[in-house]
Backbone as CSV, one residue per row, in Angstrom:
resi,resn,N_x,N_y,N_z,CA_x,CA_y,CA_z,C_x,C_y,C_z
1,UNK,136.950,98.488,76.263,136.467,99.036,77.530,134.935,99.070,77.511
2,UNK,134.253,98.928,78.527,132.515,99.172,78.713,132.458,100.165,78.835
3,UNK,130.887,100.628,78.128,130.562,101.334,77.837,130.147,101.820,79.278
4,UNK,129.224,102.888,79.745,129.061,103.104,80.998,127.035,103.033,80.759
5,UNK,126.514,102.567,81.741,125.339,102.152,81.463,124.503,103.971,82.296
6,UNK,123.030,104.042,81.578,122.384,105.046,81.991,121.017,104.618,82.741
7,UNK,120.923,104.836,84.221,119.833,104.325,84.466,118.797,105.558,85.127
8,UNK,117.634,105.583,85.015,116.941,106.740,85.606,115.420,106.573,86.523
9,UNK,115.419,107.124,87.719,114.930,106.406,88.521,113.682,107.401,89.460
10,UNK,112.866,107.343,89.809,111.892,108.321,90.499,112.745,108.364,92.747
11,UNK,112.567,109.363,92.565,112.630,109.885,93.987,111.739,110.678,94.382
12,UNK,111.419,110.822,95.766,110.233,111.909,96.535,111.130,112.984,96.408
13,UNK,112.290,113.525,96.378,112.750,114.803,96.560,114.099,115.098,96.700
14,UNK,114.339,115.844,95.641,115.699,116.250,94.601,116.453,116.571,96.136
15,UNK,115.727,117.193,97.216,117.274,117.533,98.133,118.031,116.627,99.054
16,UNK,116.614,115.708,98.994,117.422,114.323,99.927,118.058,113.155,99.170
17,UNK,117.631,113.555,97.579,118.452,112.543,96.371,119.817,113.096,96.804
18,UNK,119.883,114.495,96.182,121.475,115.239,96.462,121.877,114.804,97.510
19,UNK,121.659,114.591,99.109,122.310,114.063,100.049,122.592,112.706,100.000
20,UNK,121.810,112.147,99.819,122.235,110.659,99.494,123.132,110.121,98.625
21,UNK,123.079,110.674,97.593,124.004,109.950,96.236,125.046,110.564,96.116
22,UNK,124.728,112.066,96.713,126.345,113.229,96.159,126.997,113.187,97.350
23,UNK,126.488,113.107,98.987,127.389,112.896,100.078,127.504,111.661,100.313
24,UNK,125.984,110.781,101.102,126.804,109.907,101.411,127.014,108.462,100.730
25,UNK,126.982,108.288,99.444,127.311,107.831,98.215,128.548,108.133,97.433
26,UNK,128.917,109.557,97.622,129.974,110.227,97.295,130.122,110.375,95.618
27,UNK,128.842,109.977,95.316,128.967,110.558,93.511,128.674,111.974,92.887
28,UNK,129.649,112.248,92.069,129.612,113.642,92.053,128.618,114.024,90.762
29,UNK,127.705,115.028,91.207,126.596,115.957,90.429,126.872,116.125,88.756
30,UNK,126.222,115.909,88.440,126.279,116.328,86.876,125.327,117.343,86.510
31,UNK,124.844,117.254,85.750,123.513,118.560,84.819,122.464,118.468,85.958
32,UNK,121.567,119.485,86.143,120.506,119.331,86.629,119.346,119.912,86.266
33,UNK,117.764,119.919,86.284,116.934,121.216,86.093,116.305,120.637,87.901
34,UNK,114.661,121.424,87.253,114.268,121.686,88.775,113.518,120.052,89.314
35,UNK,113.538,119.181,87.823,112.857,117.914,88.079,113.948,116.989,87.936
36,UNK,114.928,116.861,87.510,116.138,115.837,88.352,117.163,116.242,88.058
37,UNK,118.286,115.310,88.771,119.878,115.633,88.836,120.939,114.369,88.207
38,UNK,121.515,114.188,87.599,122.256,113.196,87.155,123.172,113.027,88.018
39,UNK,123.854,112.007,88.262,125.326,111.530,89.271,125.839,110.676,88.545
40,UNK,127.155,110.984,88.763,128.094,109.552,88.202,128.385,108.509,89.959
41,UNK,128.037,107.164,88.821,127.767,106.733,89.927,129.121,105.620,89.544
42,UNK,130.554,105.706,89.898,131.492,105.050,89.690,131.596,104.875,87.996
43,UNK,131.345,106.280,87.502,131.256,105.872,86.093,130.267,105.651,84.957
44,UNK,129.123,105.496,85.912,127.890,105.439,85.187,126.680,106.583,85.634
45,UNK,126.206,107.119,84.342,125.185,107.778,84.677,123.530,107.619,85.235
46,UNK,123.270,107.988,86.412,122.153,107.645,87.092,121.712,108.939,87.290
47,UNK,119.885,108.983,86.871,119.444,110.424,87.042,118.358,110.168,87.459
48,UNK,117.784,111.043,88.886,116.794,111.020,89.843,115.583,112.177,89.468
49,UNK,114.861,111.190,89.007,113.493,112.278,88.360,112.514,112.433,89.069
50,UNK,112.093,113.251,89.772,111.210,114.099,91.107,109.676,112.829,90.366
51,UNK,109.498,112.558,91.559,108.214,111.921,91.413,107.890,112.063,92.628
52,UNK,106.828,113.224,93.109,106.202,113.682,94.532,105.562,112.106,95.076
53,UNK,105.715,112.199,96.357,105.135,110.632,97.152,105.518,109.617,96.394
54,UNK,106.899,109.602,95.840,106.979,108.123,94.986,107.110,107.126,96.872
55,UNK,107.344,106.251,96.722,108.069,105.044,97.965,108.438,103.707,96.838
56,UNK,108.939,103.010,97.033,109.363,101.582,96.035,108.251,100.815,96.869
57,UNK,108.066,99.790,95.634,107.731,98.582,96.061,108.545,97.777,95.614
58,UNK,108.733,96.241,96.513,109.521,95.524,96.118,109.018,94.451,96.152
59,UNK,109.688,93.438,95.713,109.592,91.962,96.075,110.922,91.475,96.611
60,UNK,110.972,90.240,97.413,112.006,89.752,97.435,112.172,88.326,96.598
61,UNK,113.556,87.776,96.824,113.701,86.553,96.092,114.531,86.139,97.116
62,UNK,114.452,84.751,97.396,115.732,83.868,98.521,117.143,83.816,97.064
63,UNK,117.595,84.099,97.974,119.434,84.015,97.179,120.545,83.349,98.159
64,UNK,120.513,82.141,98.276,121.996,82.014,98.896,121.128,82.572,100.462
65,UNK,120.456,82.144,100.786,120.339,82.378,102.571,119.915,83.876,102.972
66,UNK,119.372,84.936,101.676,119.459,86.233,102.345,117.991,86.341,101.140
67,UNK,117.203,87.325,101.670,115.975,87.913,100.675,116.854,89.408,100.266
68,UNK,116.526,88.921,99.009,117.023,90.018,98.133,116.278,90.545,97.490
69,UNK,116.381,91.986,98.003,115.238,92.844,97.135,114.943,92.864,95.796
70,UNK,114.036,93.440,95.282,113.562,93.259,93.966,112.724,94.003,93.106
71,UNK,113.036,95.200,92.570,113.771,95.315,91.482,115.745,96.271,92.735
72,UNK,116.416,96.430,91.921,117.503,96.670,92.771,118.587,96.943,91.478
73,UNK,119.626,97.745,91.748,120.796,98.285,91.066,121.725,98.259,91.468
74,UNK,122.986,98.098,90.656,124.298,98.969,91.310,125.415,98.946,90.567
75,UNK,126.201,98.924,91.292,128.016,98.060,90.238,128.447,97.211,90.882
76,UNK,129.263,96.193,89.287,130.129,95.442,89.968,131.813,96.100,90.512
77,UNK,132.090,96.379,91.242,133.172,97.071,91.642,134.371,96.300,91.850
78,UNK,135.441,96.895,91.649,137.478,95.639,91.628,137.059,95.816,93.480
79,UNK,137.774,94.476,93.890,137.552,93.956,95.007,137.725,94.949,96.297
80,UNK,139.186,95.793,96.299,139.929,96.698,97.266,138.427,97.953,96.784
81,UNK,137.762,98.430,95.650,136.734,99.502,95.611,135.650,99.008,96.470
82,UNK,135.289,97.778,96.622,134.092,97.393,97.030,134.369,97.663,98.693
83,UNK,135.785,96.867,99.290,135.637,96.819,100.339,136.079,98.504,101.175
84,UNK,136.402,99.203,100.746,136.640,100.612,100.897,135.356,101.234,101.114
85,UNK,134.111,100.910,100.080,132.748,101.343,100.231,131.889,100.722,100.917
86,UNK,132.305,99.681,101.546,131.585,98.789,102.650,132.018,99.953,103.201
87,UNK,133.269,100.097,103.772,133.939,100.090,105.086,132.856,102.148,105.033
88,UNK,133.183,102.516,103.918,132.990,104.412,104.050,131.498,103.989,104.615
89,UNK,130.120,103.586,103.612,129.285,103.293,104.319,128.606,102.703,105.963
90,UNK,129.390,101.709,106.212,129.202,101.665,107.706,129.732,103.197,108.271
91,UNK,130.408,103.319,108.167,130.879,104.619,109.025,130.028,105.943,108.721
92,UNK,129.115,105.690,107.727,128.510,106.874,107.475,127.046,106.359,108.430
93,UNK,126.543,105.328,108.677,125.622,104.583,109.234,124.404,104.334,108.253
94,UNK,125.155,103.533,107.117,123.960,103.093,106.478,123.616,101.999,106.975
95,UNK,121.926,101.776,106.532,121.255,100.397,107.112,121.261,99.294,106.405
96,UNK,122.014,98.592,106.603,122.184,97.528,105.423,120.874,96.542,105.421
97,UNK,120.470,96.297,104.010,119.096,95.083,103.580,119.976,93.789,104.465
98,UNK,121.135,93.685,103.553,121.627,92.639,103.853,123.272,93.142,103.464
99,UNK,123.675,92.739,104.743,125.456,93.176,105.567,126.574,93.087,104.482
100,UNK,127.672,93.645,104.182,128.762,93.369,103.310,128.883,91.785,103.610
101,UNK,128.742,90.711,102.633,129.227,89.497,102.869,130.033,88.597,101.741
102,UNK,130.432,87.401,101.524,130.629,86.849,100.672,129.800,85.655,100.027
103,UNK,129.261,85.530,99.070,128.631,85.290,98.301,128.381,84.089,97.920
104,UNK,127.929,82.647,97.708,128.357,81.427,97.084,129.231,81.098,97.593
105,UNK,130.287,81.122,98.250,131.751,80.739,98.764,132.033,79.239,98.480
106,UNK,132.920,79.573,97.951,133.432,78.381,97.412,133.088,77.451,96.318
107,UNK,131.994,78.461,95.649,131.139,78.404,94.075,131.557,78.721,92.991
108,UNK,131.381,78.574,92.132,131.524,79.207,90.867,130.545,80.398,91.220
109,UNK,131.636,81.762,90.738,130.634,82.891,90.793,130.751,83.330,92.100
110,UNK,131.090,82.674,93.005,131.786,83.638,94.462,132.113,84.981,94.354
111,UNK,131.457,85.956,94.998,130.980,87.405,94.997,131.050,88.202,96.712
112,UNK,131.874,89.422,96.698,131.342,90.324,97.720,129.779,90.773,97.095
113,UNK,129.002,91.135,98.333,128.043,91.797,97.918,127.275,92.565,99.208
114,UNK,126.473,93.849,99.035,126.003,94.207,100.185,124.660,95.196,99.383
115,UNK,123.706,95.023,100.032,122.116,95.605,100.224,121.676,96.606,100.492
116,UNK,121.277,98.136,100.191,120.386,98.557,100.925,120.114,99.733,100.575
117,UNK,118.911,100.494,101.213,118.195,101.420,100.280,118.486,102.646,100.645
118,UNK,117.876,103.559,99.152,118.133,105.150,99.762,116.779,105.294,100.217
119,UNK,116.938,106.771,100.601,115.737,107.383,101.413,114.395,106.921,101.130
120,UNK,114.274,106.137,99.556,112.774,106.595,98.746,112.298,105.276,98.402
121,UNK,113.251,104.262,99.726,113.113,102.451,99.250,113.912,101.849,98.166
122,UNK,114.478,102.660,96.906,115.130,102.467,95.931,115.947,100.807,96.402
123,UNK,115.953,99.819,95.876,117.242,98.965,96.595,118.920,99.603,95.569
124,UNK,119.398,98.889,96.384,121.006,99.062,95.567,121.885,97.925,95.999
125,UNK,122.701,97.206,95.409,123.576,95.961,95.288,124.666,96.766,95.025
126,UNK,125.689,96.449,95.324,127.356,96.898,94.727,127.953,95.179,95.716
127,UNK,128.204,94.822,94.329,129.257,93.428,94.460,130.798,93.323,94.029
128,UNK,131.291,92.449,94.531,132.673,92.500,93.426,133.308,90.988,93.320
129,UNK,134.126,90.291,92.311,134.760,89.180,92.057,135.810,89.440,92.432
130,UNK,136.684,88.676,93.144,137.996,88.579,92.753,138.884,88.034,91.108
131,UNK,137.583,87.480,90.812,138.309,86.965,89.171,136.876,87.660,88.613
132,UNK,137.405,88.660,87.881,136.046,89.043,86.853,135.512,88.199,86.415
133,UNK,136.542,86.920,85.674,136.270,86.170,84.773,134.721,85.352,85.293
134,UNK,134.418,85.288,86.180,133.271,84.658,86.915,132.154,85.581,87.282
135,UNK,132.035,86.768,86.896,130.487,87.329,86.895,129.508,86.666,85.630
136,UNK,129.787,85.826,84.693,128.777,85.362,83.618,129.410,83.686,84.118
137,UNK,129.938,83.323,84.498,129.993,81.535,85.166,128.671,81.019,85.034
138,UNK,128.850,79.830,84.760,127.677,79.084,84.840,127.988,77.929,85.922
């Protein structure tokens, strides 16, 4: 089994992290002090460390017809998880970078995947395979 990965990340402010990641993200709270909060984020630990006036900068990269932000996170999620969290997100009215779509089609490595940021610019990716076996394809 994988291990669960730890990533830790600057935000402008612990109460709009908590809304974002613990509601409408739906990952539930772990430890906290007064300078960040941990979330499991489908399993993995992600912790939001108060950095006053942070904003992201990014770059993009062309991928397959869409600019994809840059630097960016997320999971690869089983196919029925991914499309469940498309579907909760639209309905919550997130702004997508770039829309739930499919990926390469008809490639090696054919992927759901969908784009877009929290409050503080952060990017985020959550993709999924129908054959795992094809997230390392060449």
């Amino acid at each position: 089994m994988p291990t669960p990965f730890h990533l830790a990340f600057p935000v402008a402010d612990l109460d709009k992290a908590r809304t974002f990641y613990g509601q409408t993200l739906g990952c539930p709270e772990g430890r906290s002090a007064p300078d960040w909060i941990d979330f499991d984020l489908f399993g993995h630990q992600i912790v939001t460390h108060l950095q006053p006036g942070y904003a992201a900068n990014r770059h993009h990269n062309p991928v397959d017809g869409h600019d994809v932000p840059v630097p960016h996170f997320g999971v690869v999620l089983e196919w029925q998880a991914f499309q469940d969290f498309a579907e909760r997100l639209t309905k919550q009215g997130i702004t997508f970078q770039i829309e739930p779509h499919i990926r390469f089609k008809g490639q090696v490595g054919e992927q759901a995947t969908m784009f877009f940021l929290d409050p503080f610019g952060n990017a985020l990716e959550f993709k999924s395979f129908r054959d795992f076996g094809q997230i390392f394809a060449q």
